[in-house]
N, C-alpha and C positions, 0 to 999 in steps of 0.2 A: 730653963723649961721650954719646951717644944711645945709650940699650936698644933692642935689637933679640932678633930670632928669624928661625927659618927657617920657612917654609910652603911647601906645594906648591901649584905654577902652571906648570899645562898640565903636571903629571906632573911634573916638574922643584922643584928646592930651590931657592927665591927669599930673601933677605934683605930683612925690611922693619924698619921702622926707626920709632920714636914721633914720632908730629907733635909739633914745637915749637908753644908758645901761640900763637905769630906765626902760623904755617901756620894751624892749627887759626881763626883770627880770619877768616884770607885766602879759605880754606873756607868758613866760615860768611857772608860778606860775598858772596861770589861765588854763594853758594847760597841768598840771600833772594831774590831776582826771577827764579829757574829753574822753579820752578813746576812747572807738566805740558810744559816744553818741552824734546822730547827732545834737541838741540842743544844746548841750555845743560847737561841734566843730562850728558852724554855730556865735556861740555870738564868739570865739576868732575869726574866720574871721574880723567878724566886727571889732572888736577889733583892729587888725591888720590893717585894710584901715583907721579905723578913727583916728588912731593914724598918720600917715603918708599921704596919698593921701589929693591935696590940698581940701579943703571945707570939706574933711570925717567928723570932729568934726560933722557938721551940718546937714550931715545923718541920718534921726528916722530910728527904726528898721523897720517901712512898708516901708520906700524909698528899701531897702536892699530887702525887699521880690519880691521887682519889678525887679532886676537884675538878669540876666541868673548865673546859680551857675557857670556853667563852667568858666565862663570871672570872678566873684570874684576870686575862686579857681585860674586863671591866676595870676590875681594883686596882691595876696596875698604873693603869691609864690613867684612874681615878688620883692616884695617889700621887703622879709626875703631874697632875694640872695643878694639883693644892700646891704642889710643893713649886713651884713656877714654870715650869719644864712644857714648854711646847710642846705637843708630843704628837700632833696634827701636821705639822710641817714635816716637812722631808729634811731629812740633815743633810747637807751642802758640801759636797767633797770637794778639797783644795783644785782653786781652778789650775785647768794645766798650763805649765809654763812655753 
């Protein structure tokens, strides 16, 4: 069973839910080569709510175009602090040798 909580989105009581290690791996693997491209960062979004927020599974990606970016970018962020995930810090590329 997964810890969860409620939070509001778009005014309304959303259940989210802790990334499993797996997710969290799936996230971080998908979010090395996203860089500054808004395309990649917008599919790990999703990525991130539909793995966790209840019903995300059953989000298409046009439902996703209908939400203000501001409030995903919320939940999202929301959903990487529950679940442990720094997400304030800058990620630290390998020093050069």
């Amino acid at each position: 069973r997964k810890a969860s909580k409620n939070v509001k989105f778009l005014k309304q009581d959303l259940t989210i839910s802790k990334l499993s290690v797996q997710q969290v791996q799936d996230i971080q693997e998908a979010g090395k080569d996203a860089g500054d491209d808004e395309n990649k960062n917008f599919a790990l979004l999703r990525m991130v709510v539909r793995f966790s927020a209840a019903g995300g599974e059953e989000l298409t990606d046009e439902d996703f175009q209908e939400f203000p970016i501001q409030d995903l970018s919320e939940l999202s962020h929301e959903i990487m602090r529950f679940s442990g995930m720094d997400v304030d810090k800058k990620v630290q590329e390998d020093p050069p040798k």
